[in-house]
KELOBA-446523 format. One line per field, with one value per residue (C-alpha): residue number from 1; x, y, z. Coordinates in nm, 2 decimals. Layout:
n	c(NUM|...)
u	c(X|...)
v	c(Y|...)
w	c(Z|...)
% end
This chain:
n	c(1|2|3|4|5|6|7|8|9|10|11|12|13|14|15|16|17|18|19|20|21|22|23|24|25|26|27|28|29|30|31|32|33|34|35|36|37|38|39|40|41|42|43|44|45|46|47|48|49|50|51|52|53|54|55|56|57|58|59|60|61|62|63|64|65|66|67|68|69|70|71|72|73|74|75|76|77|78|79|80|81|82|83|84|85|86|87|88|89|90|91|92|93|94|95|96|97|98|99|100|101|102|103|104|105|106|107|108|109|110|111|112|113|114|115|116|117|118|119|120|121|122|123|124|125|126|127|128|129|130|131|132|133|134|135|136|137|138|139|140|141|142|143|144|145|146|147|148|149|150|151|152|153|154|155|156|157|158|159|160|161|162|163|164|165|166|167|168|169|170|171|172|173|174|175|176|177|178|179|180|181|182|183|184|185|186|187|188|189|190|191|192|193|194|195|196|197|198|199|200|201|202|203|204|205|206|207|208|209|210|211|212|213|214|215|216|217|218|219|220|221|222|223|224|225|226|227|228|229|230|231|232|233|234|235|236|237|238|239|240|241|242|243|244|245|246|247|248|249|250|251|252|253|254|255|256|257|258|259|260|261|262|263|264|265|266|267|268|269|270|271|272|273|274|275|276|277|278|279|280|281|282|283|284|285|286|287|288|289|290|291|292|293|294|295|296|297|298|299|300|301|302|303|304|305|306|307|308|309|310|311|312|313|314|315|316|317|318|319|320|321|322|323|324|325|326|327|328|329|330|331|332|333|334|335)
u	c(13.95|13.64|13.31|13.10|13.37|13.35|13.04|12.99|12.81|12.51|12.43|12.54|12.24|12.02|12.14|12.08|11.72|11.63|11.76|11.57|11.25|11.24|11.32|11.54|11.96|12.01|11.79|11.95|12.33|12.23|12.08|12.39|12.65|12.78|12.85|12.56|12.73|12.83|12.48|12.46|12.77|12.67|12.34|12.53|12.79|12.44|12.24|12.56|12.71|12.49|12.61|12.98|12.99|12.90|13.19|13.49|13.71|14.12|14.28|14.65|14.91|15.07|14.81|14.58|14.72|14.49|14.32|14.23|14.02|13.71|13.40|13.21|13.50|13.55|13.18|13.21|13.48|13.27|12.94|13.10|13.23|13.54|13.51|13.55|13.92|14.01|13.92|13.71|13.39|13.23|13.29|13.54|13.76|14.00|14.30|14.15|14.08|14.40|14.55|14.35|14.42|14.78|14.76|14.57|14.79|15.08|15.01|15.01|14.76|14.71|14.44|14.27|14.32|14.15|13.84|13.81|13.78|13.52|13.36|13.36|13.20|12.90|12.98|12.93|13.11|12.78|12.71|12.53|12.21|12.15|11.99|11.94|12.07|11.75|11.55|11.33|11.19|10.98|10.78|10.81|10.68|10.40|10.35|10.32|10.06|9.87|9.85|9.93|9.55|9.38|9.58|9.45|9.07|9.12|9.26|8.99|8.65|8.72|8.88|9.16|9.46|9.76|10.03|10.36|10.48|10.81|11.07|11.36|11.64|11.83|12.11|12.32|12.62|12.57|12.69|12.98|12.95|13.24|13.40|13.73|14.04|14.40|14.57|14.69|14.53|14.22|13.94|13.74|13.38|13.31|13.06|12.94|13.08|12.75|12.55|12.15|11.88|11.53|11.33|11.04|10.79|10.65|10.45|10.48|10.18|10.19|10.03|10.35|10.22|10.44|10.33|10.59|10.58|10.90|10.95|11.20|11.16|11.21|10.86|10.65|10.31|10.13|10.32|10.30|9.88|9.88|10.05|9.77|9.52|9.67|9.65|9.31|9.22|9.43|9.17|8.86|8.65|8.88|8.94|9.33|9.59|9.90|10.21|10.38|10.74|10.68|10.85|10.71|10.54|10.35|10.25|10.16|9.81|9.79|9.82|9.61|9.29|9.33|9.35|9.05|8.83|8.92|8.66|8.89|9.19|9.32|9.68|9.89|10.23|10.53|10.71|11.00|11.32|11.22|11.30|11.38|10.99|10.91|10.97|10.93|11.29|11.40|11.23|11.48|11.84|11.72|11.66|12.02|12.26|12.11|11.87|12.08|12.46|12.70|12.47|12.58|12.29|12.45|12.16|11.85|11.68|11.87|11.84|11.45|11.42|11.64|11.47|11.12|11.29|11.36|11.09|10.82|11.06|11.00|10.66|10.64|10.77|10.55|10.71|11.01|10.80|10.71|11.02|11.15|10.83|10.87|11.29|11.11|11.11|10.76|10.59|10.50|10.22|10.03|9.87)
v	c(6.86|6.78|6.66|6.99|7.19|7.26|7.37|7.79|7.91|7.99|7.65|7.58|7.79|7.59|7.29|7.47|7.60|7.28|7.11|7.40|7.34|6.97|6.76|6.46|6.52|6.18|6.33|6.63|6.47|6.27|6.54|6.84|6.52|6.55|6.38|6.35|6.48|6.83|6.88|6.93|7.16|7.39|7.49|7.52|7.79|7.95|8.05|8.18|8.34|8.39|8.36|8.38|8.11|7.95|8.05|7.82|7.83|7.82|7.50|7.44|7.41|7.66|7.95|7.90|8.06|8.35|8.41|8.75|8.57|8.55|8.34|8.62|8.69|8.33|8.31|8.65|8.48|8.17|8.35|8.58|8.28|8.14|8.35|8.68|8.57|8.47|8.11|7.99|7.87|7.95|7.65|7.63|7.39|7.36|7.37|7.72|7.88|7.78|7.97|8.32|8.31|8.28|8.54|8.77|8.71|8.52|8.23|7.88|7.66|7.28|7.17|7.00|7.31|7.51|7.20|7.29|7.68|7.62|7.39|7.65|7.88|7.67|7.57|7.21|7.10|7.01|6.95|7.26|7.21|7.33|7.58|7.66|7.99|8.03|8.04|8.34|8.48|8.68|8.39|8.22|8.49|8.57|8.19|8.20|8.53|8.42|8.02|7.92|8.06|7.86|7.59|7.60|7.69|7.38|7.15|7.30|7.25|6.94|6.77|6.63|6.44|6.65|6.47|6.62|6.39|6.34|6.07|5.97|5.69|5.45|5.39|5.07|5.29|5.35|5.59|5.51|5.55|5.64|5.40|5.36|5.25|5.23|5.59|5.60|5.27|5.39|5.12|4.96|4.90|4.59|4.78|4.68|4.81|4.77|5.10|5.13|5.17|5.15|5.46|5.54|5.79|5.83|6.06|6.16|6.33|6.55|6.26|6.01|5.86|5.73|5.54|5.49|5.25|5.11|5.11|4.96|5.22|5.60|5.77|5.94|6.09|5.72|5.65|5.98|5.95|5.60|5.68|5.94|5.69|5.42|5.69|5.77|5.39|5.40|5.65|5.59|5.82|6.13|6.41|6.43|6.80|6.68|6.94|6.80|6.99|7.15|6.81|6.81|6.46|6.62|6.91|6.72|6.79|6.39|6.43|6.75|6.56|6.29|6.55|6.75|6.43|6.35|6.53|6.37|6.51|6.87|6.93|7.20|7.31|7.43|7.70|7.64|7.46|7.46|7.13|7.23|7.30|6.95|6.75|6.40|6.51|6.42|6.11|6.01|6.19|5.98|5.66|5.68|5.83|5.63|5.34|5.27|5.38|5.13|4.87|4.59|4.51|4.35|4.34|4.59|4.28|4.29|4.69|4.64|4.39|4.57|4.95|4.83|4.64|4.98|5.19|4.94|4.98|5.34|5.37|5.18|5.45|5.72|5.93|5.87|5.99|6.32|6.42|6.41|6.60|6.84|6.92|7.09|7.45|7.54|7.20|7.41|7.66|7.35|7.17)
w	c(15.51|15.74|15.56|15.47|15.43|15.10|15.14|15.11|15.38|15.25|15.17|15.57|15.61|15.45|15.61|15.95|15.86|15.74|16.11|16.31|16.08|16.23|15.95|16.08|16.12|15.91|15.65|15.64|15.66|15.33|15.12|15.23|15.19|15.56|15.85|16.13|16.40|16.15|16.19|16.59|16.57|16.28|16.51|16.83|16.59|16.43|16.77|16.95|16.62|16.39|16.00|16.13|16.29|15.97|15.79|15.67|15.97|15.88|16.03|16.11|15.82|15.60|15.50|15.18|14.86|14.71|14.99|14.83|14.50|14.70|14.62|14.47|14.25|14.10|14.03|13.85|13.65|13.51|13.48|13.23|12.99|12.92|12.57|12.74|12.83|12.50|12.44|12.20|12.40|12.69|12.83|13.17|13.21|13.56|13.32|13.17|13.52|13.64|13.32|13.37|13.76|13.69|13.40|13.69|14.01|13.89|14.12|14.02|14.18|14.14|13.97|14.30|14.44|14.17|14.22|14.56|14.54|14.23|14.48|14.73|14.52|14.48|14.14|14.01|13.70|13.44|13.07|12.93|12.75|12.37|12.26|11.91|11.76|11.57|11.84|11.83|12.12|12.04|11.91|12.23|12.45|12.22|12.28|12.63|12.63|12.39|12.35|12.70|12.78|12.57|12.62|13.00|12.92|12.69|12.95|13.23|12.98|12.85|13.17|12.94|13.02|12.88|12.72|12.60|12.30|12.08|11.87|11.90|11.81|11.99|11.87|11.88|11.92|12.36|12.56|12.74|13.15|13.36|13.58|13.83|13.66|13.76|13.71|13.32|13.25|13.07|13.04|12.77|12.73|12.47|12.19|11.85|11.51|11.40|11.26|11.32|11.60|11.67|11.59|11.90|12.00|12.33|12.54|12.90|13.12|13.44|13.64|13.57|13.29|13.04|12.63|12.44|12.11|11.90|11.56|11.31|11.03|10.98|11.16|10.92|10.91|10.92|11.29|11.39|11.38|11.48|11.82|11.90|11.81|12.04|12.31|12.29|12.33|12.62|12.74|12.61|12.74|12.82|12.62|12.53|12.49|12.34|12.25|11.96|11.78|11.46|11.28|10.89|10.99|11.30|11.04|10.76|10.58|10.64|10.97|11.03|10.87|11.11|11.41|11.27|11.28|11.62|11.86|12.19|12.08|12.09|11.93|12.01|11.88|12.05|11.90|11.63|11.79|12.15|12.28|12.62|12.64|12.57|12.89|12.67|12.53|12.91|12.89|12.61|12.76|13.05|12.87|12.67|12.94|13.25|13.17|12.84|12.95|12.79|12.66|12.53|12.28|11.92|11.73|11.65|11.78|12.12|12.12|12.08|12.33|12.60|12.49|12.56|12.90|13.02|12.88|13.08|13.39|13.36|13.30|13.63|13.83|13.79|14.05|13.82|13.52|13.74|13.84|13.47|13.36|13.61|13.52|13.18|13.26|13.18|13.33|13.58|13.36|13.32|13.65)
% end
């Protein structure tokens, strides 16, 4: 199979537009994942066929098996949920697709072969994010039309510096990566028996800023106040928003009083188990699946040391720390 053939046509298109726009074939070739020269023959097709000549064209061989399961139709399937077909989650596997196509038109495919056709489809296999069953929302729209507004007017009068803040641990247990191995000859990653972490709160701005402090004790209301504090020294003479989770030590009566006295610093609250509207929870899948993937830290000491390595590495690419902030899904209500 050529390079780019995988790809459904309507993403062909956008690889065509983005050539006819001007933007450089190299360019182009490295953000569709095709060859160069792909790029001078999928323009030629588009201006002397239009859309069709886009399309997947058969090659030589014996003819494709279920030809008549189109890409429409295998999207249909796993947008619906694996649960709809009987399993117990939602969640698709290649070895559960393969199973309700052959249960529908008594074919058996290959796995690779079921791969390709999801591939085809313009699905990519990905690890679903969580959301919380007791989510209600109703409390998040009212959220949005009523607190959003003020949120803004705040930001606009007082020319503050809007920060979205949060906690975390690191543990000492890592996640593992993934690497190449032999075929049936799985590989091991040297790790520590050892139980703990380091306990850390850090706060992540529009403009690519990024504070972050460590801690070797459970956070309470005293850290929780302290980290504001440190932030406003950090900016001494700019007013400061900062979203915060309803966590018991951000809600405290301590730490009210100490937000009341502070005429810099405006506090806001998301709504109840929202963390996919705090973009700082990025900052820490970030941390622990790429900057932190299969440590080999021992200690808490060692942990510490190489947490703080990493955090400082980040904070140094602010165009790093935007492009996490901006993956949050309302990022974009605030500029």
């Amino acid at each position: 199979m050529g390079e780019g053939s995988h790809l459904p046509t309507t993403v062909r298109e956008r690889a065509v537009k983005a050539v006819l726009d001007g933007i450089p074939k190299s360019t182009v070739a490295r953000a569709f994942g095709v060859a160069r020269l792909t790029l001078y023959r999928w323009p030629e097709r588009f201006e002397s066929e239009g859309t069709n000549g886009l399309k997947r064209r058969s090659g030589s061989g014996r003819p494709r098996k279920l030809e008549e399961l189109t890409e429409e139709e295998i999207k249909g399937i796993i947008l619906q949920g694996a649960s709809v077909f009987g399993f117990e989650t939602d969640l698709w596997t290649v070895g559960r697709l393969r199973r309700v196509i052959h249960e529908r038109h008594q074919i058996a495919l290959s796995g690779n072969t079921v791969w390709r056709r999801l591939r085809e489809a313009g699905l990519t296999y990905q690890k679903p994010e969580r959301e919380y069953y007791e989510i209600d929302e109703a409390t998040r729209d009212a959220w949005l039309a009523e607190d959003v507004p003020i949120i803004r007017e705040t930001v606009v009068t007082n020319r503050a510096i809007l920060y979205f803040q949060d906690e975390s641990n690191v543990s000492l247990t890592a996640f593992l990566g993934k690497t190449w191995a032999p075929c049936g000859k799985t590989p091991r990653s040297g790790v520590t028996g050892k139980r703990g972490g380091v306990a850390a709160l850090s706060a992540l701005s529009r403009r690519g800023h990024l504070l972050f402090r460590l801690l070797e004790k459970r956070i309470a209301s005293a850290e929780v106040i302290d980290f504001p504090r440190q932030t406003l020294r950090h900016h001494r003479r700019r007013h400061l928003v900062v979203f915060m989770d309803q966590a018991p030590p951000h809600t405290s009566k301590k730490t009210r009083a100490f937000i009341e006295q502070q005429p810099r610093l405006h506090v806001f609250y998301l709504p109840k188990y929202s963390p996919d509207w705090n973009p700082d929870e990025k900052v820490w899948n970030h941390l622990k699946h790429q900057e932190l993937k299969s440590h080999q830290a021992k200690t808490k000491d060692e942990l510490k040391h190489l947490t703080r390595r990493k955090l400082r590495s980040t904070a140094k690419r602010p165009h790093l720390v935007r492009g996490i902030f901006f993956r949050c899904c309302i990022a974009g209500l605030f500029k």
